[in-house]
N, C-alpha and C positions, 0 to 999 in steps of 0.2 A: 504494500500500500504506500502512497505516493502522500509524503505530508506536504499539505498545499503552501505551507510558509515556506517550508525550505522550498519548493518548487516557483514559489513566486521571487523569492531572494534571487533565486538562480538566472529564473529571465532576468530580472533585472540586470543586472550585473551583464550578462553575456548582451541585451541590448546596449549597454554603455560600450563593452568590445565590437559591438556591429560598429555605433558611432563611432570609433574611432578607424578600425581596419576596413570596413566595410564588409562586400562581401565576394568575393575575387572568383574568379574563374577558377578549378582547381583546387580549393579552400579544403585539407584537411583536417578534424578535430578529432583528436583521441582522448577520451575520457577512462574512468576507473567505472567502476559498476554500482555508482551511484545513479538513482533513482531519478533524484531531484536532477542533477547536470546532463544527464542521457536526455529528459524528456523536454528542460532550456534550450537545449541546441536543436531539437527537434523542429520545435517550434521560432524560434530565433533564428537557426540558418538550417532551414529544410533543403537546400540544394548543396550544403558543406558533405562530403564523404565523413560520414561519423564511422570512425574507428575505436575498437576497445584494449584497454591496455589488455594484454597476454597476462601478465604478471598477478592484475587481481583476478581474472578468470581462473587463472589456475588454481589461487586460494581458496576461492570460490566453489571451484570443484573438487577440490580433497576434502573436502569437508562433510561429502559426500559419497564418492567414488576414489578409489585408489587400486592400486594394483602397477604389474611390472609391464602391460601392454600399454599404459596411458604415460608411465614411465619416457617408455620406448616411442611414443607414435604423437604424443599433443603436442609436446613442442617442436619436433620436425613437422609437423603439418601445418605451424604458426609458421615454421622459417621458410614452406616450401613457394618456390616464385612459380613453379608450375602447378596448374590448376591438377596435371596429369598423377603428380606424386600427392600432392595433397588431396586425392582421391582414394591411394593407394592406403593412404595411413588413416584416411576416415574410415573404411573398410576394414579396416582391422582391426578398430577397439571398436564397430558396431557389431561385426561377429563376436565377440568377446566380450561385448556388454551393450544390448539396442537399448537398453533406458538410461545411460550417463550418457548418450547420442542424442537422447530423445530430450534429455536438460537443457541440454546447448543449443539443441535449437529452440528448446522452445525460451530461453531465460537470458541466452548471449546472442541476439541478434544481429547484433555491429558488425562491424569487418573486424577481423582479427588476425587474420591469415593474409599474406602477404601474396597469393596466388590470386588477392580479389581485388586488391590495390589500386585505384586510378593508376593513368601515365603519367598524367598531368604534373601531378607532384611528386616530385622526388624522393623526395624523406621516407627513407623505408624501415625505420623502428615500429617498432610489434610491443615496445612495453612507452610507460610514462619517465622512462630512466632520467629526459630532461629534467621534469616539474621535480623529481626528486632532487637530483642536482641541484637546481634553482633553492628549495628549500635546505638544503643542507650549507648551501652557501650565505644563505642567509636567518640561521637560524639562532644565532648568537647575539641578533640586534631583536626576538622576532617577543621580547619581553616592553618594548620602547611601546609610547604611545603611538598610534595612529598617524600623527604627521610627521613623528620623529624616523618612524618606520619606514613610512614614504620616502623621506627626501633623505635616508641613508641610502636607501633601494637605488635614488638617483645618483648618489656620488658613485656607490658602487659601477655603477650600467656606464656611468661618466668615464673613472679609469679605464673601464675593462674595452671602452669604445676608442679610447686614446691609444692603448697601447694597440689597436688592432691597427688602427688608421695608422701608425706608425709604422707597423710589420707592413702593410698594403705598401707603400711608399717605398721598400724593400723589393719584392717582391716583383721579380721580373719571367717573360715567358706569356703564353695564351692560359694554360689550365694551374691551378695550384701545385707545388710542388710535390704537396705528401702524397694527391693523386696517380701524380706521374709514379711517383715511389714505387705505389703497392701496384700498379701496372707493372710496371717493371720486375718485380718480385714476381707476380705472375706469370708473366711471360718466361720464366725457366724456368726448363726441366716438363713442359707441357707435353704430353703425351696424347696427341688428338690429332687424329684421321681427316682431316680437311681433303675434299672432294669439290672442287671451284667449278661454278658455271659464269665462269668471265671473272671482272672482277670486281661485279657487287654483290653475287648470289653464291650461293655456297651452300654443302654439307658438311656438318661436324659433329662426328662420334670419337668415343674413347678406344683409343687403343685393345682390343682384346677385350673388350667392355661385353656389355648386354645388344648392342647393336641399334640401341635409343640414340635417332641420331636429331639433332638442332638445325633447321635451316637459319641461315644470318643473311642478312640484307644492309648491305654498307650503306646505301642510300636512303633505307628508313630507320637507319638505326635500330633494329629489333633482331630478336633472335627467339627462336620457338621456345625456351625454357623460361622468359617474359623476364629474368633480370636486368637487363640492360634497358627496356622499358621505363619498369619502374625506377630503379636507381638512376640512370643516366651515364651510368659507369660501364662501358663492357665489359662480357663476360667473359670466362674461360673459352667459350666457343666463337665467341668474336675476337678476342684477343689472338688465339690459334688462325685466324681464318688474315686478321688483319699484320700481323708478325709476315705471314708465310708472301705480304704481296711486299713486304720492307718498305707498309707505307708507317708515318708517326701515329703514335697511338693517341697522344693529344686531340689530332683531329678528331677524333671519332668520340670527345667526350662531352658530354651536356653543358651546354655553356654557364649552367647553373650554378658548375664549379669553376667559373674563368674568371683569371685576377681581375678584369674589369668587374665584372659582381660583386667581387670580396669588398673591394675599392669604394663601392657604389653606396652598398650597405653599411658605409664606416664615416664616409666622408661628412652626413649632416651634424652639424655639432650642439650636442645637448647644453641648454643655456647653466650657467656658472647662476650662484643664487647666492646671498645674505644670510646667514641664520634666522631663526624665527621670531626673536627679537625685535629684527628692524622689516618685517613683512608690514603691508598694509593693513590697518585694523578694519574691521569691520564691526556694522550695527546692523543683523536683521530684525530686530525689535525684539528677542529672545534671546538666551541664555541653557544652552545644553551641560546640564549636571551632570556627571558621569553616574553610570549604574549603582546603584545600592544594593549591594551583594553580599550573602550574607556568607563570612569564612567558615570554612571547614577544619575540620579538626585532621591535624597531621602536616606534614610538609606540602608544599605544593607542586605539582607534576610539572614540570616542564618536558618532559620529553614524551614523544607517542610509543604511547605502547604495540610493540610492534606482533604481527601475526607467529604461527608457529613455523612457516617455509620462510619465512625471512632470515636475515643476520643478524647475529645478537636475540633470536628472540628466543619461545621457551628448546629448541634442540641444541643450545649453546651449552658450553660445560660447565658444572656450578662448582663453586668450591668444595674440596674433599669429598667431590664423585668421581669415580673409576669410568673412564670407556673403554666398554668392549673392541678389541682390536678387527673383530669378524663384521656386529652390525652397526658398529661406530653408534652404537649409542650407550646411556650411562644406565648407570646402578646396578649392575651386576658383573659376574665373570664372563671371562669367555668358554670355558667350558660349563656355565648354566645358561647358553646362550639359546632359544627356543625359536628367535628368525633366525638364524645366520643359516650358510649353508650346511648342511652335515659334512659333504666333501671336504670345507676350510678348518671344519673342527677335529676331524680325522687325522688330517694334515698336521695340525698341531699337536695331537696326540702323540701321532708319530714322532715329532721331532722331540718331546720330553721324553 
């Protein structure tokens, strides 16, 4: 059930993000598996690609389903770019369980899987890892009032913009350098069968492989496995196909990563401000009293309490508990160990 305040808080909020970014061709939002913010963006940008973070879906679902096939097949079916594999691994935990199948679709309906992804946009993360990032960067001012929070937030975005626009002005060449890198890392030791029809069309399979092979098109920049689509980075089956004509692999990369962008994105400069002291006063005819709240007894929480597949949370080692070496978990031995496998406990026996 959907509570109407947080659900109204939430439009709000996400109409003040309309006013500000609009609403762009392309536009993807990835949320957590909140109620109130899934049914905001719904409603506030109904033509945005709504994506869900991977990361709270999966907590989501051990909480109900577990086992060593959902292990093996949910997150390779979140990372697969092909519709083809991520077919493969839905097929194998619905033989192996049709009602934690039957969850998902009825209760994660977003995009989550990367085999479903616009072209449009780039950005091919499967979890919220930024919003976390952003919060853990700023989570040590996140005790300050309200405008104090604010306008740290700005100093912060101020340095971190300065030193980019600096690096920019460095920064020579068409594509980013670290780009080029992991291309170039790529492209050795590739072991793929490239079959050319001229030299924009092409077959590419693996060496002694399965005989799955990727058609690549220089001229639309695609390739049958859809990586290079989405990301804008070519793939191993492009990278093989565009190596073998010894053209530059720069060319072939989304300009989304080209120093002119980097440059573009850096260049406006966020205004410098006065402490709070000398801001202009104001008189709306009122006076807002902070909340009267009544204290609790005990220390007060600053930190979120985190789930149990997190870090840090309860599978962490506590003091003066033992982990089992077999199922890496605590409070007992390894030989009272009742998961682990019998084969590793065998093993161990042997060697005493």
């Amino acid at each position: 059930m959907i509570d109407s305040e947080t659900n109204e808080n939430w439009i709000w909020f996400l109409q003040r993000l309309r006013d500000a970014i609009g609403a762009p061709t392309g536009l993807a939002i990835c949320t957590d598996a909140g109620q109130g913010v899934m049914a905001g963006v719904k409603e506030v940008f109904p033509d945005a690609e709504h994506r869900e973070c991977m990361l709270h879906l999966v907590m989501n679902f051990k909480k109900r389903y577990s086992g060593k096939i959902f292990d093996d097949h949910l997150w390779p079916a979140a990372y697969s770019w092909s519709p083809y594999y991520f077919e493969k691994h839905w097929k194998a935990m619905e033989e192996a369980k049709p009602s934690a199948m039957t969850y998902i679709r009825q209760w994660h309906t977003r995009i989550w899987t990367r085999s479903q992804f616009g072209t449009h946009c780039k950005v091919d993360y499967v979890t919220n890892n930024l919003a976390e990032c952003f919060n853990n960067w700023i989570k040590q001012f996140k005790g300050l009032n309200l405008d104090d929070l604010m306008d740290k937030i700005r100093q912060l975005i101020m340095d971190k913009w300065d030193v980019r626009r600096t690096v920019s002005r460095k920064i020579e060449g068409l594509i980013l350098p670290h780009i080029i890198k992991n291309l170039k890392e790529q492209s050795r030791n590739l072991d793929m069968d490239v079959q050319r029809s001229g030299d924009i069309l092409a077959e590419v399979s693996v060496k002694g492989g399965s005989g799955f092979k990727c058609v690549v098109n220089l001229d639309e920049r695609t390739c049958h496995c859809r990586k290079w689509q989405v990301s804008g980075i070519p793939c191993k089956h492009a990278i093989a196909f565009i190596t073998s004509l010894r053209e530059p692999l720069e060319k072939h990369v989304d300009m989304y990563y080209s120093v002119q962008k980097f440059r573009a994105a850096y260049e406006i400069l966020i205004p410098a401000m006065p402490d709070k002291s000398q801001w202009p006063q104001s008189d709306h005819g009122y006076f807002m009293h902070p909340p009267l709240i009544k204290s609790t007894s005990g220390r007060r929480q600053n930190k979120r309490a985190k789930g149990c597949t997190e870090a840090n949370g309860s599978t962490t080692k506590k003091k003066g508990s033992h982990q089992c070496p077999i199922c890496k978990d605590y409070g007992h031995r390894w030989y009272n160990c009742k998961d682990g496998d019998p084969e590793d406990i065998a093993a161990m026996l042997a060697e005493k």
